[in-house]
Backbone as JSON Lines, residues from 0, in Angstrom:
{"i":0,"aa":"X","n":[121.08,19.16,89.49],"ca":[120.14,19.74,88.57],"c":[120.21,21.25,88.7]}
{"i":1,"aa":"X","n":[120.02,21.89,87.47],"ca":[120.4,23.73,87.48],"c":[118.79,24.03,87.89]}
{"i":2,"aa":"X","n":[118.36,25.74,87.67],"ca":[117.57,26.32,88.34],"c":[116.4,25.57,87.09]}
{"i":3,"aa":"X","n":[115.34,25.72,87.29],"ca":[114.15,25.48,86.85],"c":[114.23,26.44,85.36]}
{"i":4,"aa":"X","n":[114.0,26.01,84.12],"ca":[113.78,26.79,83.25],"c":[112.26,27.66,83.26]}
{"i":5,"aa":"X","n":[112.14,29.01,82.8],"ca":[110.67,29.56,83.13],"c":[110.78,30.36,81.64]}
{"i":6,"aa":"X","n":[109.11,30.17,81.1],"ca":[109.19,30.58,80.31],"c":[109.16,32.35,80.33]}
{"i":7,"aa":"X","n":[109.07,32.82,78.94],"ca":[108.68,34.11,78.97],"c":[110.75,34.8,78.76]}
{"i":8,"aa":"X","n":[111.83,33.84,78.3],"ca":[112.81,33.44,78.64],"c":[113.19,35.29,76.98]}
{"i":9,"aa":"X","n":[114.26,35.52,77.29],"ca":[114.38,36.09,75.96],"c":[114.41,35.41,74.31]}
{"i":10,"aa":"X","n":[114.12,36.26,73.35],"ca":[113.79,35.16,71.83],"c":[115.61,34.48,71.77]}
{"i":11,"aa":"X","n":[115.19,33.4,71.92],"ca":[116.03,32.09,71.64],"c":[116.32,31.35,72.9]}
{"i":12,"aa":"X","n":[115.6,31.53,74.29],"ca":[115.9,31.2,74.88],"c":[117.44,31.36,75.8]}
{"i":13,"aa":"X","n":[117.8,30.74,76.86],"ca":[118.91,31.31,78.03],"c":[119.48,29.74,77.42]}
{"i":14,"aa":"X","n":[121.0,30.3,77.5],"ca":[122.05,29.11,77.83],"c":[121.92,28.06,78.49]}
{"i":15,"aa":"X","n":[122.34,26.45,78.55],"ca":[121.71,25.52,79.46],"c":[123.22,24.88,79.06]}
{"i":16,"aa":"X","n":[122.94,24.12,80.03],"ca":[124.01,23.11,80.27],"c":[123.43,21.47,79.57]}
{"i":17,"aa":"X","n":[124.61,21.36,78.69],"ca":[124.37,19.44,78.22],"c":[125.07,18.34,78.53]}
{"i":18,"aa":"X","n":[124.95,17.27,78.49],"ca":[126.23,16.51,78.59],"c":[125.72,15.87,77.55]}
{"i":19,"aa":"X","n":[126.69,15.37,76.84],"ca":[126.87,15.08,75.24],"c":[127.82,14.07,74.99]}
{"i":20,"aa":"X","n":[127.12,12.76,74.31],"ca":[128.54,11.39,74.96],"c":[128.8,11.57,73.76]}
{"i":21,"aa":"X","n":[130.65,10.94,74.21],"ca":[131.71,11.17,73.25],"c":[131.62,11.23,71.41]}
{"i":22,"aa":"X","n":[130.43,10.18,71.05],"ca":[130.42,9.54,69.54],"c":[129.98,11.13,68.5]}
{"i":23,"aa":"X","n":[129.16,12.22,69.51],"ca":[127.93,13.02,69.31],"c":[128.57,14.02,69.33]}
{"i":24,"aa":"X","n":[130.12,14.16,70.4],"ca":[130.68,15.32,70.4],"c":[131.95,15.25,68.76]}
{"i":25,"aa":"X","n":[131.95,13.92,68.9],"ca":[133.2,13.74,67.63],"c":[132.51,14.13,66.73]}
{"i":26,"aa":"X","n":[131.06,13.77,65.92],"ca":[130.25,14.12,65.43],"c":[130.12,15.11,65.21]}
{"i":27,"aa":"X","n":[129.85,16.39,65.87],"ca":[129.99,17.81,66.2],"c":[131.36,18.24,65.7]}
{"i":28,"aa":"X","n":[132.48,17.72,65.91],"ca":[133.3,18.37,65.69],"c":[133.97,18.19,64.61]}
{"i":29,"aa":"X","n":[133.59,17.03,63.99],"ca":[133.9,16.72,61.92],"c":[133.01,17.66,61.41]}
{"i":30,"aa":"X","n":[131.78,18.12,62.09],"ca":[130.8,19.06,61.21],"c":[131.34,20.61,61.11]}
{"i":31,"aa":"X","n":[131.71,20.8,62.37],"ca":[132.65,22.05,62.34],"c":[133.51,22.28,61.23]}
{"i":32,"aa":"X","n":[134.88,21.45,61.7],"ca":[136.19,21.05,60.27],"c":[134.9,21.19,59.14]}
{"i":33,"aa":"X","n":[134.27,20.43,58.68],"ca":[133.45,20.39,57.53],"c":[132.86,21.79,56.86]}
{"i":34,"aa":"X","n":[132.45,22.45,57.7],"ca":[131.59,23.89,57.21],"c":[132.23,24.77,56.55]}
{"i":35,"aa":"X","n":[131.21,25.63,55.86],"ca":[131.77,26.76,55.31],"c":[131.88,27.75,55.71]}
{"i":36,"aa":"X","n":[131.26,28.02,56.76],"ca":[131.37,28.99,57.68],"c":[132.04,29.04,59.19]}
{"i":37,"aa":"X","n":[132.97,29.76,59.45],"ca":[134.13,29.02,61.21],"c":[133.83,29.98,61.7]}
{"i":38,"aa":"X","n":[133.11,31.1,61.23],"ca":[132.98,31.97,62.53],"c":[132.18,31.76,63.7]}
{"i":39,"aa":"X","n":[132.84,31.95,64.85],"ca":[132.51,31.88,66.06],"c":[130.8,32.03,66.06]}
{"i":40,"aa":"X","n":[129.85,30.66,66.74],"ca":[128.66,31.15,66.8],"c":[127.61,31.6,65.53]}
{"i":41,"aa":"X","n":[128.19,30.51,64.49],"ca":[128.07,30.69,63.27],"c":[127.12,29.16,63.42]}
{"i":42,"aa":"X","n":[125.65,29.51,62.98],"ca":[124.71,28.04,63.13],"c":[125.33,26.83,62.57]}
{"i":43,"aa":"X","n":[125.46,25.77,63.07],"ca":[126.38,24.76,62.55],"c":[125.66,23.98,61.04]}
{"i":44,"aa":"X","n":[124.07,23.9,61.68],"ca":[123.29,22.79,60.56],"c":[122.02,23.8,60.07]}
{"i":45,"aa":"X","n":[122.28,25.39,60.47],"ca":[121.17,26.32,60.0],"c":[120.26,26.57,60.91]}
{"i":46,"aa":"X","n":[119.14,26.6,59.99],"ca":[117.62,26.5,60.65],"c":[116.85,26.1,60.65]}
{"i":47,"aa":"X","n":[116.24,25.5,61.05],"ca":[115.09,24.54,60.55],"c":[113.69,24.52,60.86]}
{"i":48,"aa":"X","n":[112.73,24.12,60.46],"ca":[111.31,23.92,61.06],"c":[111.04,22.63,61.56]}
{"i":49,"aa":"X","n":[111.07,22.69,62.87],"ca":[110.57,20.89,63.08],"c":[109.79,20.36,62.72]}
{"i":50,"aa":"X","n":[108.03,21.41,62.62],"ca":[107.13,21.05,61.77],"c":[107.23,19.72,60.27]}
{"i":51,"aa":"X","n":[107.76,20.99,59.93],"ca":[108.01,20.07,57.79],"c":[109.27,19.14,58.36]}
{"i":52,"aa":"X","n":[110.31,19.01,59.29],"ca":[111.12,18.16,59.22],"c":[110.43,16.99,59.63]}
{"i":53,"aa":"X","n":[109.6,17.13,60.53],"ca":[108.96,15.62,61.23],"c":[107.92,15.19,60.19]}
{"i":54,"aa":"X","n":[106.97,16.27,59.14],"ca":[106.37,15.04,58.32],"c":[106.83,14.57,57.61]}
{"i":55,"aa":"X","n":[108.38,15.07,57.03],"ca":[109.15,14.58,56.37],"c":[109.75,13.34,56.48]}
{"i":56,"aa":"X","n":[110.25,13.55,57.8],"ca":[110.43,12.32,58.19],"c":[109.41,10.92,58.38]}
{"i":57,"aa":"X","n":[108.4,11.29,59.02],"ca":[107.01,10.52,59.14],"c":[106.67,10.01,57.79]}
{"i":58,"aa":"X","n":[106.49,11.08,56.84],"ca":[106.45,10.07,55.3],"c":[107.2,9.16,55.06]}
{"i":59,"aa":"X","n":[108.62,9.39,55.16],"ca":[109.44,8.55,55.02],"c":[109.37,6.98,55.8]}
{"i":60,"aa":"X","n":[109.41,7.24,56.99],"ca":[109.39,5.98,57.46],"c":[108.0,5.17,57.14]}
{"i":61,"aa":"X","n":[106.56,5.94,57.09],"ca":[105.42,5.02,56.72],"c":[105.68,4.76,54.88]}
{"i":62,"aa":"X","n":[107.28,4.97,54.59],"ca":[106.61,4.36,52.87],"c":[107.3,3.18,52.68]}
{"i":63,"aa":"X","n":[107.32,3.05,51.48],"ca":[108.06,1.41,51.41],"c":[109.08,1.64,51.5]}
{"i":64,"aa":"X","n":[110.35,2.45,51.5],"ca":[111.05,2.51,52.11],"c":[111.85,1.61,53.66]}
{"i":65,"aa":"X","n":[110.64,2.37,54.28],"ca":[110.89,2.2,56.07],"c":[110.15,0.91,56.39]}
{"i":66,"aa":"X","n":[109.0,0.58,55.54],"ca":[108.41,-0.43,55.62],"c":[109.65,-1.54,55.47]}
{"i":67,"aa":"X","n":[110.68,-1.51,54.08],"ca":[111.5,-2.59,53.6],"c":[112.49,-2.74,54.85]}
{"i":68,"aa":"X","n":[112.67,-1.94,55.61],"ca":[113.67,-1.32,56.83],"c":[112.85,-1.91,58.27]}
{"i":69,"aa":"X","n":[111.42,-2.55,58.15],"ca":[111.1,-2.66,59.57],"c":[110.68,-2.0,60.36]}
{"i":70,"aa":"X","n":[110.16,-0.76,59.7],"ca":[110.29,0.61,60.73],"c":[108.8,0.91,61.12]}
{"i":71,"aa":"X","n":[108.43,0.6,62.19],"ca":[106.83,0.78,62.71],"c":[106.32,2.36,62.32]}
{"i":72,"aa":"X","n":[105.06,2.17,61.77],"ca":[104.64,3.45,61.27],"c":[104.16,4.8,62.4]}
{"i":73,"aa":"X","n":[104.24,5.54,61.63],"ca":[104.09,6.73,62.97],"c":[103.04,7.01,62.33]}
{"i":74,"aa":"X","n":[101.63,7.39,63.24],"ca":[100.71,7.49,63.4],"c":[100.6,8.92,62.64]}
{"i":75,"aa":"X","n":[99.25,9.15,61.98],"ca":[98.94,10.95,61.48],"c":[98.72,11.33,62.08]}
{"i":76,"aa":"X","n":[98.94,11.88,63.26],"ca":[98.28,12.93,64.16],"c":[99.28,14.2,64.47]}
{"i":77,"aa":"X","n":[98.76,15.04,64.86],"ca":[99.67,16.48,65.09],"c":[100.59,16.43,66.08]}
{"i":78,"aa":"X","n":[102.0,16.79,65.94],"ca":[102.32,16.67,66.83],"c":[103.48,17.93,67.12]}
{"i":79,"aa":"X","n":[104.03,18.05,68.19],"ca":[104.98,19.51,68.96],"c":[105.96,18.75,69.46]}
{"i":80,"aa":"X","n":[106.98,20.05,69.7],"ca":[108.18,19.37,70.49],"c":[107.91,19.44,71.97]}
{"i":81,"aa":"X","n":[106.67,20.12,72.26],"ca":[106.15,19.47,73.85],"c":[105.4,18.51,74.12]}
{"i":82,"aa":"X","n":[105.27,17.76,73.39],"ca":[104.17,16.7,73.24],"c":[104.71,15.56,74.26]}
{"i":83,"aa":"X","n":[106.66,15.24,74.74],"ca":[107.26,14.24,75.53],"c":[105.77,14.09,77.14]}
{"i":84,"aa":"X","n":[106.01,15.03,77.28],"ca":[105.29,14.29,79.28],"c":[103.27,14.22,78.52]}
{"i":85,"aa":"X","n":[103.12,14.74,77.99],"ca":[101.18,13.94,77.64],"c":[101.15,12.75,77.31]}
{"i":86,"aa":"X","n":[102.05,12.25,76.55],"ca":[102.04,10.67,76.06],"c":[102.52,10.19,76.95]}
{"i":87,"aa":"X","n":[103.61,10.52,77.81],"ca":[104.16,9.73,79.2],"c":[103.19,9.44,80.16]}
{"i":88,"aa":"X","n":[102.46,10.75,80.24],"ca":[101.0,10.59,81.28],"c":[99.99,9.38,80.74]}
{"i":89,"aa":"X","n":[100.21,9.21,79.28],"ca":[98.87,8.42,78.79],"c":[97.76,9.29,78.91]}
{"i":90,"aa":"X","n":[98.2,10.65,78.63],"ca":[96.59,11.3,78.41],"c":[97.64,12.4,77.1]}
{"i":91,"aa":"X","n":[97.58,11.47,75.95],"ca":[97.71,12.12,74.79],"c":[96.62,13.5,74.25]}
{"i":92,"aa":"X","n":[95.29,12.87,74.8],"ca":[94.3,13.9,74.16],"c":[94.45,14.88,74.7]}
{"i":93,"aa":"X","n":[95.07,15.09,76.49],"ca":[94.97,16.52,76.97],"c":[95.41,17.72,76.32]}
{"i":94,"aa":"X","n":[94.8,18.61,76.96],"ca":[95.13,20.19,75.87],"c":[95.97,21.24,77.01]}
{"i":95,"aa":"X","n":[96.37,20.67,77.68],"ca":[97.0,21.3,78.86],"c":[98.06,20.53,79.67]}
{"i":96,"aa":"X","n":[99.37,20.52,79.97],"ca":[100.53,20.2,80.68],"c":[99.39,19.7,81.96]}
{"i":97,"aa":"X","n":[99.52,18.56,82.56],"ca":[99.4,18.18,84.04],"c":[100.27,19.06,85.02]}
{"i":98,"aa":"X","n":[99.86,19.27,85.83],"ca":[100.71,19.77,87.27],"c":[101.89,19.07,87.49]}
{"i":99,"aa":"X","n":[101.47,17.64,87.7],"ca":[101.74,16.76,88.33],"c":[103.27,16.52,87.39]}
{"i":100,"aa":"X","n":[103.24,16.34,86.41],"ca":[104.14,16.08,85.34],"c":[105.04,17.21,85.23]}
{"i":101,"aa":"X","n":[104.59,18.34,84.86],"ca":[105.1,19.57,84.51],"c":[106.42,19.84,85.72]}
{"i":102,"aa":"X","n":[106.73,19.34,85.83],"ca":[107.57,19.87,87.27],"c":[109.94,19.27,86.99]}
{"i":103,"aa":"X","n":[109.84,20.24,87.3],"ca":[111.62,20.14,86.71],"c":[112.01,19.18,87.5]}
{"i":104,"aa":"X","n":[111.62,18.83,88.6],"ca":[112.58,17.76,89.26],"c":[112.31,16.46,88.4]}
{"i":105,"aa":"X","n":[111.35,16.2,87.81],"ca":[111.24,14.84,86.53],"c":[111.54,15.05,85.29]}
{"i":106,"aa":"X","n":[111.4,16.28,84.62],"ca":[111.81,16.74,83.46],"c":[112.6,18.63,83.11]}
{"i":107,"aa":"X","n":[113.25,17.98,82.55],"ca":[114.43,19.42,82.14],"c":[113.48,20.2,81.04]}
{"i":108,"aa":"X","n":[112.54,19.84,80.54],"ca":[111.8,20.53,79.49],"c":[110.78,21.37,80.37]}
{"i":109,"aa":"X","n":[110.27,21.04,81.42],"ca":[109.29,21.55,82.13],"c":[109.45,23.01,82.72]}
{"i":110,"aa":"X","n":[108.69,23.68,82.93],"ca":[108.48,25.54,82.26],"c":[107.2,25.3,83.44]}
{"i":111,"aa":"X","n":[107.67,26.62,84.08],"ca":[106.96,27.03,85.32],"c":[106.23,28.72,85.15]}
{"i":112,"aa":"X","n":[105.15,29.09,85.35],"ca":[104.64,29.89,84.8],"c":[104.12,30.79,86.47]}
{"i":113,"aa":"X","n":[103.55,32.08,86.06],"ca":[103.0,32.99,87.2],"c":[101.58,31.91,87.62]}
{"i":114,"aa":"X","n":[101.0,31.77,86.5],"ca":[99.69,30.98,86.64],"c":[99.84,29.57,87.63]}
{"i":115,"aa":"X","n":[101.33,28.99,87.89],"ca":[101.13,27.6,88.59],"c":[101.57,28.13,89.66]}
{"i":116,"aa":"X","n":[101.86,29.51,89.88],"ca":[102.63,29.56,91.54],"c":[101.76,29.48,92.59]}
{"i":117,"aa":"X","n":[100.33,29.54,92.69],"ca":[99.11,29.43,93.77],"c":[99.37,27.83,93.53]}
{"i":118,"aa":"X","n":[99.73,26.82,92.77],"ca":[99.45,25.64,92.91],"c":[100.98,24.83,94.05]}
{"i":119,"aa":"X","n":[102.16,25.6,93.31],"ca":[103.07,25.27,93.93],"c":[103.2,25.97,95.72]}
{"i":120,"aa":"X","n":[102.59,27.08,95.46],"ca":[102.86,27.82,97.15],"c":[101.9,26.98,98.22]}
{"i":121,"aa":"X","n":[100.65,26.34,97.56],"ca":[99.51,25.19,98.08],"c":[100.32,24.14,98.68]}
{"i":122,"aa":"X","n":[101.51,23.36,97.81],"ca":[101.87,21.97,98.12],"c":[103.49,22.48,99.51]}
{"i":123,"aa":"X","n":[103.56,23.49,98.95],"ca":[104.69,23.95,99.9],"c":[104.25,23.66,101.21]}
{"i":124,"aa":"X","n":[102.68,24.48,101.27],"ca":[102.62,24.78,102.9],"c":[101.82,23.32,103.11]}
{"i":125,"aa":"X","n":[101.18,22.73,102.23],"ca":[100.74,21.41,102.77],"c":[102.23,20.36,103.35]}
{"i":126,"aa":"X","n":[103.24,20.37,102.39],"ca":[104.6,19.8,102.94],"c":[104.92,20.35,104.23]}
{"i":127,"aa":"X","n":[105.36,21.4,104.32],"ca":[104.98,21.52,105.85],"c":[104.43,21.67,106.84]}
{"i":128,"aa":"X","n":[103.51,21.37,106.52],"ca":[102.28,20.64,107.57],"c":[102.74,19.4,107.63]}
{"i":129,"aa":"X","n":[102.88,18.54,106.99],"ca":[103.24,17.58,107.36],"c":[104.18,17.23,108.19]}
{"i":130,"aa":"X","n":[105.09,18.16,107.48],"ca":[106.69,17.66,108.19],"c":[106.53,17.87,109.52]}
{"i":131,"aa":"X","n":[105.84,19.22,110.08],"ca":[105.24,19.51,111.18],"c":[104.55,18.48,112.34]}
{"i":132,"aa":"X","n":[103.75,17.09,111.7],"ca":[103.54,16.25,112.38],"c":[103.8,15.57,112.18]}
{"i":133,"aa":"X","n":[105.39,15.17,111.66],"ca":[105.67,13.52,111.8],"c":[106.51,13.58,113.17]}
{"i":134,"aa":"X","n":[106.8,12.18,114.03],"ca":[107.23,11.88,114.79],"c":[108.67,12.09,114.48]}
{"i":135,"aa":"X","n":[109.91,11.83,115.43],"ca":[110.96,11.92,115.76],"c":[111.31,10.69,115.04]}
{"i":136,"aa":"X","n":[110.78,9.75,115.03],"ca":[111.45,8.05,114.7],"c":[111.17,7.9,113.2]}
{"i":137,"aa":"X","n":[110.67,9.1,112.49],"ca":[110.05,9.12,110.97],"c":[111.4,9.97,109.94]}
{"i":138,"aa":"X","n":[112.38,9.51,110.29],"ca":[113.26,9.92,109.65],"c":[113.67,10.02,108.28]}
{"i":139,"aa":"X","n":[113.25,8.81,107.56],"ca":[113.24,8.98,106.25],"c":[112.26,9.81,105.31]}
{"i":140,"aa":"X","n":[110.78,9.26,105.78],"ca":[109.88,10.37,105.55],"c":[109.93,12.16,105.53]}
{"i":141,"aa":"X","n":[111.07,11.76,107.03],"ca":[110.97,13.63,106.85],"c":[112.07,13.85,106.12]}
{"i":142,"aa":"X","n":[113.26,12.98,105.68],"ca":[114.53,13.53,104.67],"c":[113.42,14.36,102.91]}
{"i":143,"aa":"X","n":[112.56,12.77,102.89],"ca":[112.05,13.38,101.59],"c":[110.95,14.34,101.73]}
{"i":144,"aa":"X","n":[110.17,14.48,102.26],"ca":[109.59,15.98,102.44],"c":[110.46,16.9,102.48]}
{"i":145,"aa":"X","n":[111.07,17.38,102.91],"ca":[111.87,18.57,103.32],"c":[112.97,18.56,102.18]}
{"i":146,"aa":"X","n":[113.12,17.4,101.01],"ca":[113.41,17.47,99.95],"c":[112.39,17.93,98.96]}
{"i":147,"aa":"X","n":[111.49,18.09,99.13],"ca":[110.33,17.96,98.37],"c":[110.02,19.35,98.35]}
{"i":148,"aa":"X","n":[110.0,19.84,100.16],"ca":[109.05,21.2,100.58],"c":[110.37,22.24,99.68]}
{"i":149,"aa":"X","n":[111.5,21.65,100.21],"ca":[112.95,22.58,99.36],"c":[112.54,22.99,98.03]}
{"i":150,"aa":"X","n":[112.67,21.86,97.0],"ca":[111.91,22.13,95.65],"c":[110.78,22.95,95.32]}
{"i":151,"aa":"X","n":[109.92,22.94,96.18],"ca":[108.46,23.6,95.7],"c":[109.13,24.88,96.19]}
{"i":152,"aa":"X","n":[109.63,25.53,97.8],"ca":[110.53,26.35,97.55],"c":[111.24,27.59,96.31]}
{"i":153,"aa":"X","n":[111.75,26.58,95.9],"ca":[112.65,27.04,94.98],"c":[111.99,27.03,93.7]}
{"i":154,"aa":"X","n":[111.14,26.3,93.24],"ca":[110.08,26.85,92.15],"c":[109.74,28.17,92.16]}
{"i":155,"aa":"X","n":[109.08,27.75,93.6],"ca":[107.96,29.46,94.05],"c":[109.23,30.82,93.63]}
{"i":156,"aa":"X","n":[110.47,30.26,93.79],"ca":[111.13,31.73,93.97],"c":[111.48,31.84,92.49]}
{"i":157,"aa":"X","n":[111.91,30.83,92.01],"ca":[112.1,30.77,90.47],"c":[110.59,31.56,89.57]}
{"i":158,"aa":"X","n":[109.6,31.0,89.96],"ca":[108.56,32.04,88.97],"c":[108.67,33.43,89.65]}
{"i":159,"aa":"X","n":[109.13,33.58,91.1],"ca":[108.44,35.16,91.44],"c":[110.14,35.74,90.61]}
{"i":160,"aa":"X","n":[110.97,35.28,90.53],"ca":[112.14,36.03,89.99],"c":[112.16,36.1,88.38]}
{"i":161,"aa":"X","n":[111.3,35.29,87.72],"ca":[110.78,35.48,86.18],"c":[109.67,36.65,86.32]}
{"i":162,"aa":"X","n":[109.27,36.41,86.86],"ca":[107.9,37.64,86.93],"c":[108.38,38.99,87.24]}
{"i":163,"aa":"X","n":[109.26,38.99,88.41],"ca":[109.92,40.35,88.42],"c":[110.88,40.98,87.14]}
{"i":164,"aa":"X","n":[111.2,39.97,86.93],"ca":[112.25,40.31,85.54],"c":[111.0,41.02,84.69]}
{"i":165,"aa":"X","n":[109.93,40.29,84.51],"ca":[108.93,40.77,82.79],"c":[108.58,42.11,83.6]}
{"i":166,"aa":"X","n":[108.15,42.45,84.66],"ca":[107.59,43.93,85.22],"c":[108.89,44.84,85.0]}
{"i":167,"aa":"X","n":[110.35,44.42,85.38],"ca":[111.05,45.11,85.09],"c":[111.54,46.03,83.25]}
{"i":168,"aa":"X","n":[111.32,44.97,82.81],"ca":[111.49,45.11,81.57],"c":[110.74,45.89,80.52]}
């Protein structure tokens, strides 16, 4: 897994790494051949608003259409392209990312902020406290802590090296 994404990132966001199975890359690359435009770094499918694309879509599938197709209706409610870990939690109504969830080692979407680093520098030193009193014969326990205390680690340094960047700037 690469470094933790953090927001506050420059407009369009930093480069990331994908892996992309074969059907998706062939896909990609008839659209290329296809275009009217080959210059290098030239938007392949434009721009779009996800907004109007998703009620677009959402109409579609709740009409008779999607109905004749089988297609379970999608509910009216508002929705974002961060919306994946609140419905995972089963707390759709929250108005705020969980801690608990928010965290890159479970999700690649998850965005670490100045505001969570008192929460992450908390679980660090509680991890080692622990690790601190387990026995000698607690070996597995202490592999995953000290996997764990590593991560929170490397969060903590990941927001203080976003934060230095925005003061620099």
């Amino acid at each position: 897994m690469g470094p933790a994404i953090i927001k506050g990132q420059p407009l369009g966001g930093t480069d990331d790494e994908w892996i992309v199975i074969e059907p998706a890359y062939h896909a990609i690359e008839l659209a290329e051949q296809l275009h009217d435009d080959r210059r290098e770094g030239a938007p392949l499918f434009g721009r779009f608003a996800f907004y109007f694309r998703y009620i677009w879509f959402r109409n579609w599938v709740n009409s008779p259409a999607g109905a004749r197709l089988g297609l379970t209706p999608i509910p009216e409610e508002p929705i974002t392209l961060r919306m994946l870990c609140l419905k995972l939690a089963g707390t759709p109504a929250a108005t705020r990312p969980m801690i608990g969830m928010c965290d890159s080692a479970r999700c690649l979407q998850a965005t670490h902020h100045q505001v969570h680093r008192a929460v992450w520098a908390e679980h660090a030193e509680r991890t080692k406290t622990f690790l601190g009193q387990l026995g000698r014969t607690r070996t597995a326990e202490c592999e995953r802590l000290t996997a764990d205390h590593t991560r929170a680690l490397r969060v903590i340094a990941d927001i203080d090296t976003a934060t230095n960047k925005d003061r620099s700037s």
